[in-house]
C-alpha positions as CSV (number, residue, x, y, z in Angstrom):
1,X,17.3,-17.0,-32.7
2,X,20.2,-17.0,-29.8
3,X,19.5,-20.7,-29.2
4,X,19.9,-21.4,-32.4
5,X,23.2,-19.5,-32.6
6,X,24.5,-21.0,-29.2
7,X,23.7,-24.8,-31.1
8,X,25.5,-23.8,-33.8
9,X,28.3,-22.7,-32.2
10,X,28.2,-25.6,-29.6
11,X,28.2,-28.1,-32.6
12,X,30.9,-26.3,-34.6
13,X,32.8,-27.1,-31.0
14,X,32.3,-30.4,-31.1
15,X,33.2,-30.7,-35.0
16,X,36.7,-29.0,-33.6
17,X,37.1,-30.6,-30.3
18,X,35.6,-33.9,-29.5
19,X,35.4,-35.4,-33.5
20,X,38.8,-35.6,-33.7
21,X,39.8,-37.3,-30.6
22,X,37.6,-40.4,-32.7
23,X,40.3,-42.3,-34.4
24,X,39.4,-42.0,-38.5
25,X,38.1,-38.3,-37.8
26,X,40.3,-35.5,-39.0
27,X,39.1,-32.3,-39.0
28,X,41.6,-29.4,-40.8
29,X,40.6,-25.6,-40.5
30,X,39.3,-22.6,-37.7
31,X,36.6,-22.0,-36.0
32,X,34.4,-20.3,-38.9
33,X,35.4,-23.3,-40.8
34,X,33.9,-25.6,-37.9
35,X,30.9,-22.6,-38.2
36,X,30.3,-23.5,-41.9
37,X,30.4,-27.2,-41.5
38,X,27.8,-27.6,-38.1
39,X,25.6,-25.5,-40.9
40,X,26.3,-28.3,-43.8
41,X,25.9,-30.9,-41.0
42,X,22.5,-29.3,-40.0
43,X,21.3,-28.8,-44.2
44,X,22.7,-32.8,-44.4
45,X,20.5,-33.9,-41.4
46,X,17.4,-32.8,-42.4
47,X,18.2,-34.1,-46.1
48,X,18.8,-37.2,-44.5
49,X,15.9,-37.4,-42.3
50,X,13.5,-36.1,-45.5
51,X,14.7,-38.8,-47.7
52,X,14.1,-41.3,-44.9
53,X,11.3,-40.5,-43.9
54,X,9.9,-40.3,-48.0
55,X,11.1,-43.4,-48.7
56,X,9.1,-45.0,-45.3
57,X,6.2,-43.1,-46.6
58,X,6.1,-44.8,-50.0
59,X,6.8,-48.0,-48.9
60,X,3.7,-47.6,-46.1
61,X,1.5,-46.4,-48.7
62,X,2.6,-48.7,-51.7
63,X,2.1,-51.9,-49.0
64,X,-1.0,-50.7,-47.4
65,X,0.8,-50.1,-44.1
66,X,2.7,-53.7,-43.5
67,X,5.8,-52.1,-44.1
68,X,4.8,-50.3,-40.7
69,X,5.9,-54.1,-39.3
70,X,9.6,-54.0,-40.4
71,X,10.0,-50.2,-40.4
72,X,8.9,-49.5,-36.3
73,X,11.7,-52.0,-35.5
74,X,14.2,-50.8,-37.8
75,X,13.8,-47.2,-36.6
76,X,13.8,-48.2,-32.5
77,X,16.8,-50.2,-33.4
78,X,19.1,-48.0,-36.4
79,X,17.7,-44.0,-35.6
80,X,21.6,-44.0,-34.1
81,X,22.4,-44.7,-38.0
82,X,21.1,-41.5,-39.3
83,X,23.6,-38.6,-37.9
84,X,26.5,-40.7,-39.1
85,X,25.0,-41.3,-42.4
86,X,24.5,-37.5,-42.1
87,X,28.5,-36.6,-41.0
88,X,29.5,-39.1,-44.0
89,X,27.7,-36.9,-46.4
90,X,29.0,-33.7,-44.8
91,X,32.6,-35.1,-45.3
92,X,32.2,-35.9,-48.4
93,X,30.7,-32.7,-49.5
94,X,33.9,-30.8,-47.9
95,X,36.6,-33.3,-47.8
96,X,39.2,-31.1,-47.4
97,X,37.7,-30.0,-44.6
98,X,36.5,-33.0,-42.7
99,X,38.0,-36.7,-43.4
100,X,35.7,-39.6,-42.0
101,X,37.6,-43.1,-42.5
102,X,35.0,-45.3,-42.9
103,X,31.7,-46.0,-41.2
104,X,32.7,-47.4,-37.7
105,X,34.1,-43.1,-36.8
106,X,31.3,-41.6,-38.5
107,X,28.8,-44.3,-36.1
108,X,31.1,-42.9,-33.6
109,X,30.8,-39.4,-34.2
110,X,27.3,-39.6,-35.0
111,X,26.1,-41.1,-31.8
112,X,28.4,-38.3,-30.1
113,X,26.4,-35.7,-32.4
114,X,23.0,-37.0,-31.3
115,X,23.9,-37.5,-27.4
116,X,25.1,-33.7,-27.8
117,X,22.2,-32.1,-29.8
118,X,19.4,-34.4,-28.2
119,X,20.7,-32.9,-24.3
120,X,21.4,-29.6,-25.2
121,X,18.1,-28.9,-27.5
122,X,16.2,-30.2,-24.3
123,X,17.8,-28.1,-22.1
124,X,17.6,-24.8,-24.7
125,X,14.3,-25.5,-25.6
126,X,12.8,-25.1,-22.2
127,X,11.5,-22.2,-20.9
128,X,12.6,-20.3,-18.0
């Protein structure tokens, strides 16, 4: 439970910190307001990742697995795509809140997002 309160927290410092030193990032509001959105960031993630990862499913199935040969390349080359499809929907589900200016920032912050959450869940889920 404590590691998932310090990722929390650690990603509700990004969302005030580092996100809007990206130019086409604003982010307006406090610290419990950075709190609520690294939880709606979190909730839009795995959304994101679900609906991917149905619609791959279907199309596996429905082809009898030659979809397999233009999904594995897609997903080694676009899983950098998915957080920033992830902060878009975030901003656009509390806009006055979070701003993202197109989809060159929210690439941006996304990569920053999964640079961030890929070291530090590493690092927190190891045990001592």
């Amino acid at each position: 439970m404590i590691k998932f309160i310090v990722r929390i927290c650690l990603t509700a410092a990004i969302f005030m910190f580092v996100l809007p030193q990206i130019p086409g990032i604003h982010f307006h509001g406090h610290f419990s307001t950075a709190l609520l959105m690294s939880i709606a960031f979190g909730i839009a993630s795995f959304l994101v990742d679900l609906i991917t990862m149905a619609i791959s499913t279907m199309l596996t199935i429905s082809t009898l697995g030659l979809a397999l040969l233009v999904l594995i390349p897609l997903w080694a080359i676009g899983f950098w795509i998915l957080p920033a499809v992830a902060l878009k929907v975030t901003a656009d589900f509390m806009p006055s809140n979070l701003t993202v200016d197109g989809w060159m920032p929210a690439i941006f912050g996304g990569l920053v997002l999964l640079i961030v959450n890929a070291a530090t869940g590493k690092q927190l889920t190891q045990k001592d």
